[in-house]
N, CA, C and O atoms as CSV, one atom per row, in Angstrom:
chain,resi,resn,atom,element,x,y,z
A,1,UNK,N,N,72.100,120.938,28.604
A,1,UNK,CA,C,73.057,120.772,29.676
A,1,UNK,C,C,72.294,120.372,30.930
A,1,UNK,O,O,71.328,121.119,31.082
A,2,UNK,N,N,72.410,119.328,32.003
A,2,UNK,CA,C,71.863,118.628,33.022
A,2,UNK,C,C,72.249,120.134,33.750
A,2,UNK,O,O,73.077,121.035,33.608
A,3,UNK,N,N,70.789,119.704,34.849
A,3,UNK,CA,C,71.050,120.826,36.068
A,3,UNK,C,C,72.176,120.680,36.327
A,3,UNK,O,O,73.092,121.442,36.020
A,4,UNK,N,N,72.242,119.744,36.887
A,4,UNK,CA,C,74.079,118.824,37.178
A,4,UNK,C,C,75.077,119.670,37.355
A,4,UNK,O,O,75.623,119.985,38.412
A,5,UNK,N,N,75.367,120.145,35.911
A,5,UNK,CA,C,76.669,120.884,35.670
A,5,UNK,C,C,75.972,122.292,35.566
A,5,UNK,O,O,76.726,123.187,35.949
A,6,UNK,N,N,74.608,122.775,35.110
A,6,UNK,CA,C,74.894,124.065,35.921
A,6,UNK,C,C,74.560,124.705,37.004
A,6,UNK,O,O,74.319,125.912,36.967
A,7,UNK,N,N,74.490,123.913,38.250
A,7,UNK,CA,C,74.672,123.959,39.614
A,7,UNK,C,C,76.376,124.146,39.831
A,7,UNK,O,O,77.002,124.917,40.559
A,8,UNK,N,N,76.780,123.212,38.979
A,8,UNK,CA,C,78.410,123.178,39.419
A,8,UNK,C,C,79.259,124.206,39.077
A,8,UNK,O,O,80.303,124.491,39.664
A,9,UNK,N,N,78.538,125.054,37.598
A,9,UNK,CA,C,78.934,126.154,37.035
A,9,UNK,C,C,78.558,127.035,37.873
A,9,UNK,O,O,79.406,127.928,37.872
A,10,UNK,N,N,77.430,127.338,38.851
A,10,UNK,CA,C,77.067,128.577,39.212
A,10,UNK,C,C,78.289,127.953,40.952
A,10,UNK,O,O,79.336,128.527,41.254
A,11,UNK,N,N,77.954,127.267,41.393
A,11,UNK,CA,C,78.573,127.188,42.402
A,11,UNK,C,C,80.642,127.541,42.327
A,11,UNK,O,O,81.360,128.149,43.121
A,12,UNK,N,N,80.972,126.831,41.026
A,12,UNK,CA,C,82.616,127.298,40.958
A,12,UNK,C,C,82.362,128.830,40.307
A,12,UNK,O,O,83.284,129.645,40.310
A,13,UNK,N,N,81.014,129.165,39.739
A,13,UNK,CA,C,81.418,131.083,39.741
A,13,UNK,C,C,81.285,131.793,41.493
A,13,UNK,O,O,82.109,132.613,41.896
A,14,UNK,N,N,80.069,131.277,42.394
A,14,UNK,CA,C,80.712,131.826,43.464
A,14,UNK,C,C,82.031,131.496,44.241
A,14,UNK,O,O,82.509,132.268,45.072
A,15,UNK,N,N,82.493,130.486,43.959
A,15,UNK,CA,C,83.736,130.309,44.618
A,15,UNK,C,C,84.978,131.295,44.614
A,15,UNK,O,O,85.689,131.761,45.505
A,16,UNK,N,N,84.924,131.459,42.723
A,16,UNK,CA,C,85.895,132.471,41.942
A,16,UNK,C,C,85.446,133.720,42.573
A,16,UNK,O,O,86.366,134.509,42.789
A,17,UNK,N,N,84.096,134.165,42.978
A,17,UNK,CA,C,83.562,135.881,43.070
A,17,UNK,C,C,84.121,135.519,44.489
A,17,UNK,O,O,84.742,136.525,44.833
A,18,UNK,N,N,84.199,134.675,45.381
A,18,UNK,CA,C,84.191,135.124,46.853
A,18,UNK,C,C,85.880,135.113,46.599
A,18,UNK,O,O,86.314,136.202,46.976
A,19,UNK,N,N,86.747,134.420,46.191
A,19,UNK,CA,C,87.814,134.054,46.075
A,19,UNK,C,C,88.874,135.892,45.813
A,19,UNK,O,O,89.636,136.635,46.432
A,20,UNK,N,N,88.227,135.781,44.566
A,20,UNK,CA,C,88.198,137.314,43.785
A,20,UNK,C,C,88.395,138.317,45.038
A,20,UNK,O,O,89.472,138.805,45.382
A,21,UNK,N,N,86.999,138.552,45.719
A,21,UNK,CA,C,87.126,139.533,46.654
A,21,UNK,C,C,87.709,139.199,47.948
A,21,UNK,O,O,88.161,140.047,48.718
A,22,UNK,N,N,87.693,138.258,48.115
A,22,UNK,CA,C,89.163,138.294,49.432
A,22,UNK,C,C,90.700,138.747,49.240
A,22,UNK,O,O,91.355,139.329,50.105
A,23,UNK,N,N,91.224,138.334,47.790
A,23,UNK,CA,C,92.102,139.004,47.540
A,23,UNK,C,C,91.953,140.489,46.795
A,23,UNK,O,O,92.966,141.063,46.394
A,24,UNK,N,N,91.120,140.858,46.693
A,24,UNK,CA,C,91.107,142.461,46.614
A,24,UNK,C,C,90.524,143.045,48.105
A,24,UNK,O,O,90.769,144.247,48.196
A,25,UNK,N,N,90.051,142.684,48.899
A,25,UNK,CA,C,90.126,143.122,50.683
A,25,UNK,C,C,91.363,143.083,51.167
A,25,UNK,O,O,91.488,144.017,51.959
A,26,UNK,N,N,92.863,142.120,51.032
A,26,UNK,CA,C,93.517,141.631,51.434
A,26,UNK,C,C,94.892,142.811,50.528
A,26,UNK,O,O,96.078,142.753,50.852
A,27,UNK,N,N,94.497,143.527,49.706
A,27,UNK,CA,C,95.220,144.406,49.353
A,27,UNK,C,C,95.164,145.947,50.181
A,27,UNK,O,O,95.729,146.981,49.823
A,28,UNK,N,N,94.521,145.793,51.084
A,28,UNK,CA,C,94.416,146.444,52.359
A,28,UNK,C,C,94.210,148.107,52.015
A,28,UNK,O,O,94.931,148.904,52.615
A,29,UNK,N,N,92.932,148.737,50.766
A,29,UNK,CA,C,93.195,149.590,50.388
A,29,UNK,C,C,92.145,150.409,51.147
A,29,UNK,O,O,91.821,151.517,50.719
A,30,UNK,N,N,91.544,149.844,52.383
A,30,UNK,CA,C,90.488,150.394,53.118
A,30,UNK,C,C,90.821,151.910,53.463
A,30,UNK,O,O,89.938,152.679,53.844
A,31,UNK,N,N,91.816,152.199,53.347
A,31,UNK,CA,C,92.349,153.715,53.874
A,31,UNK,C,C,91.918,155.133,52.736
A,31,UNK,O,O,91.852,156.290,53.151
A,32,UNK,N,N,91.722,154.834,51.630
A,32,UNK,CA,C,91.215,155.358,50.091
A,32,UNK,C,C,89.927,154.945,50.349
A,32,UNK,O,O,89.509,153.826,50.646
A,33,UNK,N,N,89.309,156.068,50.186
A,33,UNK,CA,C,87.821,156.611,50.680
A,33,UNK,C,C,87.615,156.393,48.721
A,33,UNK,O,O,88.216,156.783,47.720
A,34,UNK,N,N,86.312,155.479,49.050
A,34,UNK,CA,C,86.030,155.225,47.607
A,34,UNK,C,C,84.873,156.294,47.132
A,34,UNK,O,O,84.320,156.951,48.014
A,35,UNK,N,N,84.424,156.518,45.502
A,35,UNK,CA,C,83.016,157.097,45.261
A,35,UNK,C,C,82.133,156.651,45.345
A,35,UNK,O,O,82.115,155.498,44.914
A,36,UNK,N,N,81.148,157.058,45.781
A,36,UNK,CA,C,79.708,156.656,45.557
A,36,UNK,C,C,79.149,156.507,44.066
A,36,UNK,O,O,78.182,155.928,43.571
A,37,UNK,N,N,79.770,156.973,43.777
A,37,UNK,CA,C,78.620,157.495,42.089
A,37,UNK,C,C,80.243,156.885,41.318
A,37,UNK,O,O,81.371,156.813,41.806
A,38,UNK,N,N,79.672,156.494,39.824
A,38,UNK,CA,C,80.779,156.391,38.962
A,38,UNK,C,C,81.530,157.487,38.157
A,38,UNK,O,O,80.882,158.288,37.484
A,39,UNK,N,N,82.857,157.536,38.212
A,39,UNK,CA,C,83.384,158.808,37.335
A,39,UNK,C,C,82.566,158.763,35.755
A,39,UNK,O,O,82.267,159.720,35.041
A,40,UNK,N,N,82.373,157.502,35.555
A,40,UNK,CA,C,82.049,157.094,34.125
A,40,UNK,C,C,80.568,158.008,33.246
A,40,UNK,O,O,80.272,158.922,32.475
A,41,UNK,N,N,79.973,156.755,34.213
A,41,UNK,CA,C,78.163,157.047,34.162
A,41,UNK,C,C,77.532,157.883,34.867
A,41,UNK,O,O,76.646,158.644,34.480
A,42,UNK,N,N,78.073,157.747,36.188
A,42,UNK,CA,C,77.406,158.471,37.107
A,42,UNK,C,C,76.444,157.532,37.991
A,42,UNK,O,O,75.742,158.017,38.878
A,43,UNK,N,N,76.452,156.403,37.748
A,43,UNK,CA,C,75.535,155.131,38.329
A,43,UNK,C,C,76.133,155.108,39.227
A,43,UNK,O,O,77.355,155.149,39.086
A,44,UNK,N,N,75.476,155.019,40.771
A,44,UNK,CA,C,75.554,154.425,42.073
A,44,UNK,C,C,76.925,153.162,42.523
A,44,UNK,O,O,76.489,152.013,42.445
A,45,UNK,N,N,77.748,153.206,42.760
A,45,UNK,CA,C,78.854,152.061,43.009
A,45,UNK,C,C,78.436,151.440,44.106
A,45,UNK,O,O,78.490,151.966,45.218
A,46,UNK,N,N,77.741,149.634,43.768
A,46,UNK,CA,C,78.218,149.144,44.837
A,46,UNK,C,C,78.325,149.175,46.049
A,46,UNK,O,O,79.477,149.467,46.369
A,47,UNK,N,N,77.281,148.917,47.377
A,47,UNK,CA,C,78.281,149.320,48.738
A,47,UNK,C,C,79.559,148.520,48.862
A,47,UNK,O,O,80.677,148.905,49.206
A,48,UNK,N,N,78.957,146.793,48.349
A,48,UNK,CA,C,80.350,146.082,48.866
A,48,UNK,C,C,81.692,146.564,47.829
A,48,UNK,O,O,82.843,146.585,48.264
A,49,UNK,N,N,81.431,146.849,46.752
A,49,UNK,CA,C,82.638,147.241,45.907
A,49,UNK,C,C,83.262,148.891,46.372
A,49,UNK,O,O,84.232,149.481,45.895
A,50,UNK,N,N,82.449,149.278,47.306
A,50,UNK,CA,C,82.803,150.386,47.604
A,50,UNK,C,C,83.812,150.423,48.921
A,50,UNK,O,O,84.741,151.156,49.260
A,51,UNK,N,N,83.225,149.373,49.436
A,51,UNK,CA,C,84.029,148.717,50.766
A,51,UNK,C,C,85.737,148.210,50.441
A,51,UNK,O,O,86.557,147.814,51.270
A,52,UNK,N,N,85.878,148.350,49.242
A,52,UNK,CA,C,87.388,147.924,48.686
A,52,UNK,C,C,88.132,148.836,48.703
A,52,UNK,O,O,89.312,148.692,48.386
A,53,UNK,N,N,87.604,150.038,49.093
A,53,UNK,CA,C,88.363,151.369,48.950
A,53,UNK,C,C,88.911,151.666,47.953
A,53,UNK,O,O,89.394,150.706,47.354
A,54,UNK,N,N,89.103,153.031,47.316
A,54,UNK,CA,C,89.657,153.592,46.123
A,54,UNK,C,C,88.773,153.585,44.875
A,54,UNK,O,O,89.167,154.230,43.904
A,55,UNK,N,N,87.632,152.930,44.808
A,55,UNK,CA,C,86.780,152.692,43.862
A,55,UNK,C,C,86.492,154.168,43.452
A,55,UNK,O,O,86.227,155.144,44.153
A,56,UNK,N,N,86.667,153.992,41.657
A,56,UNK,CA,C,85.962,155.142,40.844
A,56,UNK,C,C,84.974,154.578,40.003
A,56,UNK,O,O,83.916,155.205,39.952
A,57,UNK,N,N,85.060,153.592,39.364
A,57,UNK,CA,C,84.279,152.875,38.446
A,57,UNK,C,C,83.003,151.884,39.236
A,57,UNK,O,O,83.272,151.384,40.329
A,58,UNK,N,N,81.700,151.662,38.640
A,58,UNK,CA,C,81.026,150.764,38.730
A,58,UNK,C,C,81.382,149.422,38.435
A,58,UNK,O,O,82.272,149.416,37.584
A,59,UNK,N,N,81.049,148.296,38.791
A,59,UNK,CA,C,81.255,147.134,38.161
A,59,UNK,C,C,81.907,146.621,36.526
A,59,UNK,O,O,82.916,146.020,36.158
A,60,UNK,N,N,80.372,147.404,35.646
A,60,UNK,CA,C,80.279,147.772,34.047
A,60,UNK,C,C,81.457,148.161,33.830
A,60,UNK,O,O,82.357,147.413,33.450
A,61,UNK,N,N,81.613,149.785,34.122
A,61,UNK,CA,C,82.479,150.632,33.458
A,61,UNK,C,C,83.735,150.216,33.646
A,61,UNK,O,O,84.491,150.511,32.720
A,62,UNK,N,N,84.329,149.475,34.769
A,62,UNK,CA,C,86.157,148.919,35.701
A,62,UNK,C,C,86.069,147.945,35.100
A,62,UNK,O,O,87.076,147.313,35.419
A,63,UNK,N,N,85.153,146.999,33.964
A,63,UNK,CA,C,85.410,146.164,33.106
A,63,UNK,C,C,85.473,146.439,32.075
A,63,UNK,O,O,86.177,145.732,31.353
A,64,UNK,N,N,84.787,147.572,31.510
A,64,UNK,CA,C,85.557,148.123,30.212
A,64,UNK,C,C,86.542,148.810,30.179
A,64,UNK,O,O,87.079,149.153,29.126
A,65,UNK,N,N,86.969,149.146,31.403
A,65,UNK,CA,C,88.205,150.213,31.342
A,65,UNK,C,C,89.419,148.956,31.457
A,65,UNK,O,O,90.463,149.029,30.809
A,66,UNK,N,N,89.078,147.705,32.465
A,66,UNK,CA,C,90.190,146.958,31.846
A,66,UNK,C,C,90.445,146.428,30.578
A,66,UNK,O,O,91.506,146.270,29.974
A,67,UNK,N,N,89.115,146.144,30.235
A,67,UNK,CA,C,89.695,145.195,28.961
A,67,UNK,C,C,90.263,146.445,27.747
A,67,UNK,O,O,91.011,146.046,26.854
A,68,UNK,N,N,89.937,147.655,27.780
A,68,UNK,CA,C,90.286,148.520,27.010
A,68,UNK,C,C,92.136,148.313,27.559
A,68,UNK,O,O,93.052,147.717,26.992
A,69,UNK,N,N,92.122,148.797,28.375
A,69,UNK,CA,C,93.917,148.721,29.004
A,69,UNK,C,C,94.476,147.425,28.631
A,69,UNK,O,O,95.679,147.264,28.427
A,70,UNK,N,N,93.736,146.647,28.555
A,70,UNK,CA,C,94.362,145.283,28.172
A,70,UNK,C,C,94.908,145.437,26.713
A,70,UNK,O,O,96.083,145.317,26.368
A,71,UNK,N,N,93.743,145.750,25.862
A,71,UNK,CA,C,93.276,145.564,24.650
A,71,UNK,C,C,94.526,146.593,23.894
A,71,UNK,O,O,95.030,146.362,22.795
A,72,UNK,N,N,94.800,147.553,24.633
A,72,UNK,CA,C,95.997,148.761,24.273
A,72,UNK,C,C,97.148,148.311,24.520
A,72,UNK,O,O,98.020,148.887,23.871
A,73,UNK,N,N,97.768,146.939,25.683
A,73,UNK,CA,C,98.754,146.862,25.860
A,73,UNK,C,C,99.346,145.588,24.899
A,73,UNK,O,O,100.476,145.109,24.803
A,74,UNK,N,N,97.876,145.218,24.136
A,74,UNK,CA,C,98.452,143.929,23.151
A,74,UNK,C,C,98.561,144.615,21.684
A,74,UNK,O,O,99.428,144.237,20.896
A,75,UNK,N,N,98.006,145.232,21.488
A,75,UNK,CA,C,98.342,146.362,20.156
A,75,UNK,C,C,99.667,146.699,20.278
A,75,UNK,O,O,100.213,146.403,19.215
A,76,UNK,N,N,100.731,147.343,21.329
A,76,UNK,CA,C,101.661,147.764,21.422
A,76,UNK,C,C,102.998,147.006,21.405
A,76,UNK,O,O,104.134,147.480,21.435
A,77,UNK,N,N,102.549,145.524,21.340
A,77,UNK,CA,C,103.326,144.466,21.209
A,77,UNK,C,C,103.530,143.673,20.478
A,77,UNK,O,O,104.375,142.811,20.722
């Protein structure tokens, strides 16, 4: 694959990550005092993901806990 396209790949993934977190800032949940530590692991959360307020999960773990929730709501259908 030419640098080319993965310059263009890494550049449209920051677009999506900055994109991503403006609309989770913009859900205005700054008032919900987030954790430091994960309910999960216990690993350190993030300052900026912590800055979203309400945070329990690390990065890792709030992606397995969705795709698990996902993964349960297509079984049921």
């Amino acid at each position: 694959m030419p640098a080319d396209y993965l310059d263009e790949a890494v550049d449209l993934q920051a677009t999506l990550n900055a994109t991503a977190l403006q609309a989770q800032l913009g859900k205005n949940r700054f008032h919900i005092k987030s954790l430091t530590h994960c309910t999960d692991c216990d690993v350190e959360i993030e300052h900026e993901r912590q800055a979203l307020g309400g945070v329990e999960r690390c990065t890792e773990c709030e992606g397995y806990h969705q795709r698990e929730t996902f993964l349960k709501t297509q079984r049921v259908r």
